[in-house]
RODO-2510 file (C-alpha; in nm, 4 decimals, decimal comma):
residues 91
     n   res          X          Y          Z
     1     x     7,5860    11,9801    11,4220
     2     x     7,7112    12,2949    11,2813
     3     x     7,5433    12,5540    11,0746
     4     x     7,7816    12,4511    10,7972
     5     x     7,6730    12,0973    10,8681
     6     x     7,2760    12,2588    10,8142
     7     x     7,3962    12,4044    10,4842
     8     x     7,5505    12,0602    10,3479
     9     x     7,2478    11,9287    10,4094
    10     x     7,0602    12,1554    10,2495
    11     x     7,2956    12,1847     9,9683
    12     x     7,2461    11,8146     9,9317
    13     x     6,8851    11,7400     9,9623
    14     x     6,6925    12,0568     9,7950
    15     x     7,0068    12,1120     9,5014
    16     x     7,0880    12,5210     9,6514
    17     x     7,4296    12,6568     9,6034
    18     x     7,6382    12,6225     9,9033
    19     x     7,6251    12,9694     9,9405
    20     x     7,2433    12,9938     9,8943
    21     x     7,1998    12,7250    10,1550
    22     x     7,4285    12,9220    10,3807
    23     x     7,2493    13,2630    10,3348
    24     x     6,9084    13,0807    10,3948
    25     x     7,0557    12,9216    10,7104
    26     x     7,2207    13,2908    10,8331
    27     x     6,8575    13,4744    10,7233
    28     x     6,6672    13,1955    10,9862
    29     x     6,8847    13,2126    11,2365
    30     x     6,9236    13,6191    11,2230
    31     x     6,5062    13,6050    11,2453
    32     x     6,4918    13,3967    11,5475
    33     x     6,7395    13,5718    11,7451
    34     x     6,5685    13,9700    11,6304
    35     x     6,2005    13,8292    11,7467
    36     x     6,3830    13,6428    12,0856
    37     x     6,5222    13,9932    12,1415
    38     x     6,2072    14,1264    12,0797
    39     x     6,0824    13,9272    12,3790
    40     x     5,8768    13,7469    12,1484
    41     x     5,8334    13,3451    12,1213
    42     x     5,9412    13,1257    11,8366
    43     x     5,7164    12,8025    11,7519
    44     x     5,8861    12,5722    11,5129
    45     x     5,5757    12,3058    11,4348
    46     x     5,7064    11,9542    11,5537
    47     x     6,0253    12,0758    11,7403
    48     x     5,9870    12,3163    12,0071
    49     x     5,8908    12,6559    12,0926
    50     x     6,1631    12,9255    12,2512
    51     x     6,0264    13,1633    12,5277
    52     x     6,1932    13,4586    12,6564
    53     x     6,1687    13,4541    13,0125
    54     x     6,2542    13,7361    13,2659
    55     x     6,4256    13,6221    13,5907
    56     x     6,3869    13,8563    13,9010
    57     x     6,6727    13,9227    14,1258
    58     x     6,7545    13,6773    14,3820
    59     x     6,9939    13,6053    14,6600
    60     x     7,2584    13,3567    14,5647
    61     x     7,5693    13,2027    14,6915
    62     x     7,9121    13,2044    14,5460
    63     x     8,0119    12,8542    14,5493
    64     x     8,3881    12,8544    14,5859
    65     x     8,3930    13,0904    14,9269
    66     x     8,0366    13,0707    14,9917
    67     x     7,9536    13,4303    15,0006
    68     x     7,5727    13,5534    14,9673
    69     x     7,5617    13,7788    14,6648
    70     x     7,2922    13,9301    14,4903
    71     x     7,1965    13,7990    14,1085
    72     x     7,0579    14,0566    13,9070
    73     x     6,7966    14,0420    13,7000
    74     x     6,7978    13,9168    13,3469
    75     x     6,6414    13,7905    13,0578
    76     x     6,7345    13,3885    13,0258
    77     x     6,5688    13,1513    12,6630
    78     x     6,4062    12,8015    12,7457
    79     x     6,3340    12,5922    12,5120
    80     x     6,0405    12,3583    12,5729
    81     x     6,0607    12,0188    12,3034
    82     x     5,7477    11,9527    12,1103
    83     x     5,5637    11,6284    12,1450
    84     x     5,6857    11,5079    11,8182
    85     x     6,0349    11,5642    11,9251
    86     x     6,0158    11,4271    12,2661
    87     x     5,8487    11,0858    12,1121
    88     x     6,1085    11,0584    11,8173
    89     x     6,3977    11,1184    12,0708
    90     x     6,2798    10,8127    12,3030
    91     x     6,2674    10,5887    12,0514
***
């Protein structure tokens, strides 16, 4: 699913514009990513919650010549499913 595919739906079931339901989709989406950046969490009640996570540097391996490197550190998002989402989806 696309975020064009979210706007259809939108457009479909609540009776927006197209271009309404795209704004609205492009407003959300430009939120979550400014408080992820923020190192901030996102809850979204019965899906999931993202976390920003900080990963310390590590050794690693590069798997084609097998030469030890060093990973730097970063910032990675996980997403952890909600318990709503996780039943629905084993159904």
């Amino acid at each position: 699913m696309t975020k064009a595919d979210l706007a259809d739906e939108i457009f479909e079931k609540v009776g927006l514009s197209k271009k309404e339901a795209q704004d609205i989709i492009e407003i959300i989406f430009d939120t979550l990513k400014q408080t992820l950046k923020e190192g901030e969490s996102v809850k979204v009640s019965g899906f999931g919650t993202f976390h920003v996570r900080k990963k310390s540097a590590r050794r690693g391996r590069n798997p084609k010549t097998g030469q030890d490197l060093e990973i730097t550190p970063r910032k990675v998002i996980s997403f952890r499913a909600s318990n709503k989402l996780k039943l629905l989806i084993e159904k």
